[in-house]
Backbone as a ProteinNet text record, in pm:
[ID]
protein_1_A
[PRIMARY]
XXXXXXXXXXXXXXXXXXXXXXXXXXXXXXXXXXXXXXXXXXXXXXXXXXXXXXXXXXXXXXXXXXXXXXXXXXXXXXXXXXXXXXXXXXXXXXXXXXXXXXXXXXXX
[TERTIARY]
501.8	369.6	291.8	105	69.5	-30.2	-33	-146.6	-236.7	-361.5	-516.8	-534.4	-519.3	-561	-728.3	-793.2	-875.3	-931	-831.1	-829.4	-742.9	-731.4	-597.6	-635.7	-518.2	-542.5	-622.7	-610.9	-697.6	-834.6	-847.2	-941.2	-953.8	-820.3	-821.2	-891.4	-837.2	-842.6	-1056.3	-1036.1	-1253.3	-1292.5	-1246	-1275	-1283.8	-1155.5	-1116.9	-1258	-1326.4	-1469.2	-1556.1	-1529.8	-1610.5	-1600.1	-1478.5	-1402	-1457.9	-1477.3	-1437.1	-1482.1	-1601	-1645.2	-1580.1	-1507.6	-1466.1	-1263.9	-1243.7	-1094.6	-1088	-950.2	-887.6	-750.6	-714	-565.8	-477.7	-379.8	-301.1	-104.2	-77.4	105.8	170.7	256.8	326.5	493.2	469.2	582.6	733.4	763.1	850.9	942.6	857.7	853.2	856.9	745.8	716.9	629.7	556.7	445.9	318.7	241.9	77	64.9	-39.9	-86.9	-212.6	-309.5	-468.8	-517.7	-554.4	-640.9	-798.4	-833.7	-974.9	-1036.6	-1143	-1204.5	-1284.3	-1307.4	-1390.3	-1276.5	-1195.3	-1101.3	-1100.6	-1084.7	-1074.7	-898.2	-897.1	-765.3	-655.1	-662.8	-548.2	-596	-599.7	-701.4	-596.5	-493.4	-413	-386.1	-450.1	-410.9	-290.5	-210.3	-128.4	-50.5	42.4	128.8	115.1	118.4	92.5	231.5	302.4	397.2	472.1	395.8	410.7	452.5	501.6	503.7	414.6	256.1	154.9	33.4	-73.7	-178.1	-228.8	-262.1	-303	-417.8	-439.7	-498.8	-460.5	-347.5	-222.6	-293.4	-308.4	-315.7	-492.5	-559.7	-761.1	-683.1	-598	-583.2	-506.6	-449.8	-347.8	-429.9	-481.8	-607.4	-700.6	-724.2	-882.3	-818.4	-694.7	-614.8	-593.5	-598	-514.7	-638.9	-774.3	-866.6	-850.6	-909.9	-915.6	-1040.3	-1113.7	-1236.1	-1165.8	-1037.2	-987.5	-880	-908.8	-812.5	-806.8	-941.3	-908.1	-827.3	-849.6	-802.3	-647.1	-604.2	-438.1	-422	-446.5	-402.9	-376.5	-505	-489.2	-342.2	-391.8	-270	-85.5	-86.7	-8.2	53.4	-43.1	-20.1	12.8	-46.6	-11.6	109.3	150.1	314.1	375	376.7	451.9	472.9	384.3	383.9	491.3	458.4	509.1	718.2	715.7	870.5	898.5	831.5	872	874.4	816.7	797.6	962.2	982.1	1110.4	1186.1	1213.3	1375	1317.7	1251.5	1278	1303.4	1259.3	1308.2	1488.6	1506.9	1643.3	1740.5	1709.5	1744	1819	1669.4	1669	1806.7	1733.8	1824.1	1984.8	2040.7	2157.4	2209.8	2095.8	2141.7	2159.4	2056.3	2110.7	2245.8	2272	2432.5	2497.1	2497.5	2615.5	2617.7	2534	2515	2578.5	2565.8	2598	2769.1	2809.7	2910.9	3032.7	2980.8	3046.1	3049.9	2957.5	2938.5	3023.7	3054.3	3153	3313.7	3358.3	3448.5	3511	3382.9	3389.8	3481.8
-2194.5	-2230.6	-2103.1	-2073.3	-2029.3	-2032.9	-1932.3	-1978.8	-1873.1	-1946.6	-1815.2	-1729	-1641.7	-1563.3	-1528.4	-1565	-1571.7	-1481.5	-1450.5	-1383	-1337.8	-1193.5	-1139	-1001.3	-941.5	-837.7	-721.1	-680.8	-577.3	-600.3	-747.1	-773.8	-725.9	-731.3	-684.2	-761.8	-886.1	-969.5	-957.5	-1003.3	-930.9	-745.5	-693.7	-592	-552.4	-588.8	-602.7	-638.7	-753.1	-763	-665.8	-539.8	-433.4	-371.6	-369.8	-333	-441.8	-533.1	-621.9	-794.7	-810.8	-945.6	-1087.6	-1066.7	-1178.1	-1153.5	-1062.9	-1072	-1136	-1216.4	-1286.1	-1253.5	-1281.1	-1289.3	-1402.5	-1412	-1524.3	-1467.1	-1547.9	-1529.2	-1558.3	-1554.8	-1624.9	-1653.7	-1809.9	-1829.9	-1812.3	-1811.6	-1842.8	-1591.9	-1598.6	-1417.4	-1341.2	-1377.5	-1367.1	-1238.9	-1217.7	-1106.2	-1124.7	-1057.2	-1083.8	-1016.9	-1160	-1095.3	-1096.2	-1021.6	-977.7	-1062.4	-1173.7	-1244.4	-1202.7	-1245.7	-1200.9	-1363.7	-1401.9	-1512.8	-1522.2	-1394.9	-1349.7	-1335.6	-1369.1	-1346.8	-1475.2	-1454.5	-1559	-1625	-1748.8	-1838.1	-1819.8	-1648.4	-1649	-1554.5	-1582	-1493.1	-1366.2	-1388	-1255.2	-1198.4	-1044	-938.8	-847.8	-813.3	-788.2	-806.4	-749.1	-780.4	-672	-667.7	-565.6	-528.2	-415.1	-362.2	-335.4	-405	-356.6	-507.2	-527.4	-639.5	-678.5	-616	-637	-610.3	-681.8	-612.8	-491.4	-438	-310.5	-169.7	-70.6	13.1	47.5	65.4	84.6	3.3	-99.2	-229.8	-230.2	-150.8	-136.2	-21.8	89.1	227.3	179.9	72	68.6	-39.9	-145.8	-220.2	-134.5	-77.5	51.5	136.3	196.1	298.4	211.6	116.4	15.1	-57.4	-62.6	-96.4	-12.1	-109.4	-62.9	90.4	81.8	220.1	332.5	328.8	413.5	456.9	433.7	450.5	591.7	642.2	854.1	878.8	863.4	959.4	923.1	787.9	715.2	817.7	841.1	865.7	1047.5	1100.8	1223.5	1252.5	1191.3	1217.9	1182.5	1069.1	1070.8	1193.5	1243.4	1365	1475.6	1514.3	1621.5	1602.9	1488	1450.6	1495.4	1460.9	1434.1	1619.9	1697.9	1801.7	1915.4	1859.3	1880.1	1856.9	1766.8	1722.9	1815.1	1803.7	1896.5	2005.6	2104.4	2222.8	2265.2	2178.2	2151.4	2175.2	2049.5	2049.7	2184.3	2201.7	2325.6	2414.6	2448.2	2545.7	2520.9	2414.6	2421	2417.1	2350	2453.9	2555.5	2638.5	2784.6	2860.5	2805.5	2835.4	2821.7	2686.7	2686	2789.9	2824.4	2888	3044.4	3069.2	3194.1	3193	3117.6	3112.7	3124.6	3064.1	3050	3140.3	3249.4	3383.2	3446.7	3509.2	3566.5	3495.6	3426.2	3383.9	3432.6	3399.5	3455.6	3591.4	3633.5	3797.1	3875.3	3799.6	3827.2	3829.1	3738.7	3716.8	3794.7	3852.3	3925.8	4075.7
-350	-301	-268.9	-324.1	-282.9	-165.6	-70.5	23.2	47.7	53.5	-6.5	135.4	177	288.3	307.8	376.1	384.4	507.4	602.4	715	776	818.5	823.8	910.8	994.2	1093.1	1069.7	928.1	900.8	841.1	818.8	762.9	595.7	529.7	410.7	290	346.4	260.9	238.8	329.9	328.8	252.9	314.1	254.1	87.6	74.9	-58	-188.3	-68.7	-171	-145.6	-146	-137.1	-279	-267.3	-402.2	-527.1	-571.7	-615.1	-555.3	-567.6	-471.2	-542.4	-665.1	-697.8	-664.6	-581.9	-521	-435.9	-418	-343.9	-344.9	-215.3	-186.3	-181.2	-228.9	-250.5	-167.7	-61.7	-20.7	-120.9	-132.1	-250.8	-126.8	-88.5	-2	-52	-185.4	-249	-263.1	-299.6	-371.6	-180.4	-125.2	29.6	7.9	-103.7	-144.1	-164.6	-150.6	-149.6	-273.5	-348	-488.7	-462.6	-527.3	-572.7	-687.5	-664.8	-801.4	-792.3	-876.6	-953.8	-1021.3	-937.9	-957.7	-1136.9	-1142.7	-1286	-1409.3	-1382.1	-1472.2	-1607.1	-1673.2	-1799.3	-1783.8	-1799.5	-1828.4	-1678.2	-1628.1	-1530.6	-1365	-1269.4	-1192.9	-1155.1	-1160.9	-1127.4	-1135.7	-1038.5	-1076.4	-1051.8	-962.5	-906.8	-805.1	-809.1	-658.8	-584.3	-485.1	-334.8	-323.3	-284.8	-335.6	-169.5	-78.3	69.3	139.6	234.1	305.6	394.5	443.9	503.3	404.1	467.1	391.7	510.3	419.2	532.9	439.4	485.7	428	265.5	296.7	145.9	30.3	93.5	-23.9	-56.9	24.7	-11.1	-118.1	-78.2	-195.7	-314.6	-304.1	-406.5	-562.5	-456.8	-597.8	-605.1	-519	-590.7	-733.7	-654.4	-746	-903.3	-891.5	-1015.7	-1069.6	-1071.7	-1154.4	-1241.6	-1377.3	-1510.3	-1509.2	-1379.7	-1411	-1359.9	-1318.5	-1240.1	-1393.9	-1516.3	-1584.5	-1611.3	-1662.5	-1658.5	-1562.3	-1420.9	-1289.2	-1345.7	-1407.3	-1389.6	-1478.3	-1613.8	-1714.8	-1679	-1627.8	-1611.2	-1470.8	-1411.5	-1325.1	-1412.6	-1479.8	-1565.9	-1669.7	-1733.5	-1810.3	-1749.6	-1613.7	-1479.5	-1461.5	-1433.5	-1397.6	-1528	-1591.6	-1754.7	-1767.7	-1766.8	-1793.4	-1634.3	-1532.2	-1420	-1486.5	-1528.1	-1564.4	-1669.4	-1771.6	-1881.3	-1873.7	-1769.4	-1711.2	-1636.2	-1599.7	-1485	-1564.6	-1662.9	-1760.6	-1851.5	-1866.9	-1987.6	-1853.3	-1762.4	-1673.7	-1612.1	-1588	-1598.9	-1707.4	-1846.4	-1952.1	-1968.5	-1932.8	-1944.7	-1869	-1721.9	-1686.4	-1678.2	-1722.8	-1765.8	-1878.5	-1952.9	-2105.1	-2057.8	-1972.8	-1912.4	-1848.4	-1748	-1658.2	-1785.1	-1878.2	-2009.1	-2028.4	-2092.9	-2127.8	-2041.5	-1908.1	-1855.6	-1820	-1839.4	-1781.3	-1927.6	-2052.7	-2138.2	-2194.1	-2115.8	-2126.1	-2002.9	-1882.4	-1789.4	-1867	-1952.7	-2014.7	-2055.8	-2148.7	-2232.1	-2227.7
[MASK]
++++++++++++++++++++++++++++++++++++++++++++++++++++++++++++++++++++++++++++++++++++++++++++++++++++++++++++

């Protein structure tokens, strides 16, 4: 069963239409998680699940963060990371290939 929040301690569920005037919040008694539907939506209104057990500030940053206009900032931050990792393993790599080197050159 879902049940529509309409009013809540932080007043998220309101705010949220700042963001977005056709959002709503939905409990989900069964899951025990708050999802984000979208009244404008075609065939299904839902957008996500809230990843927290309250609604709270988290959850205004986390559907802002997760609109489709927010897709450059996702993507770029995506590629920052991606490059952040690959930076890493080739640096530890390296550095393994050096210890080898030097370790068979101790041998030696």
């Amino acid at each position: 069963m879902k049940i529509k929040i309409d009013d809540d301690v932080y007043a998220i569920s309101r705010r949220l239409k700042y963001i977005d005037r056709d959002y709503f919040v939905l409990f989900d008694t069964i899951s025990h998680h708050f999802e984000i539907h979208n009244h404008s939506q075609i065939d299904n209104t839902y957008c996500l699940t809230i990843p927290y057990n309250t609604l709270d500030m988290r959850t205004l940053e986390y559907v802002y963060r997760t609109r489709t206009t927010e897709i450059d900032n996702i993507l770029f931050e995506i590629e920052n990371d991606n490059k952040l990792i690959e930076s890493t393993e080739r640096y530890r790599a390296q550095s393994q290939f050096n210890d080898s080197l030097e370790d068979m050159f101790k041998r030696s």
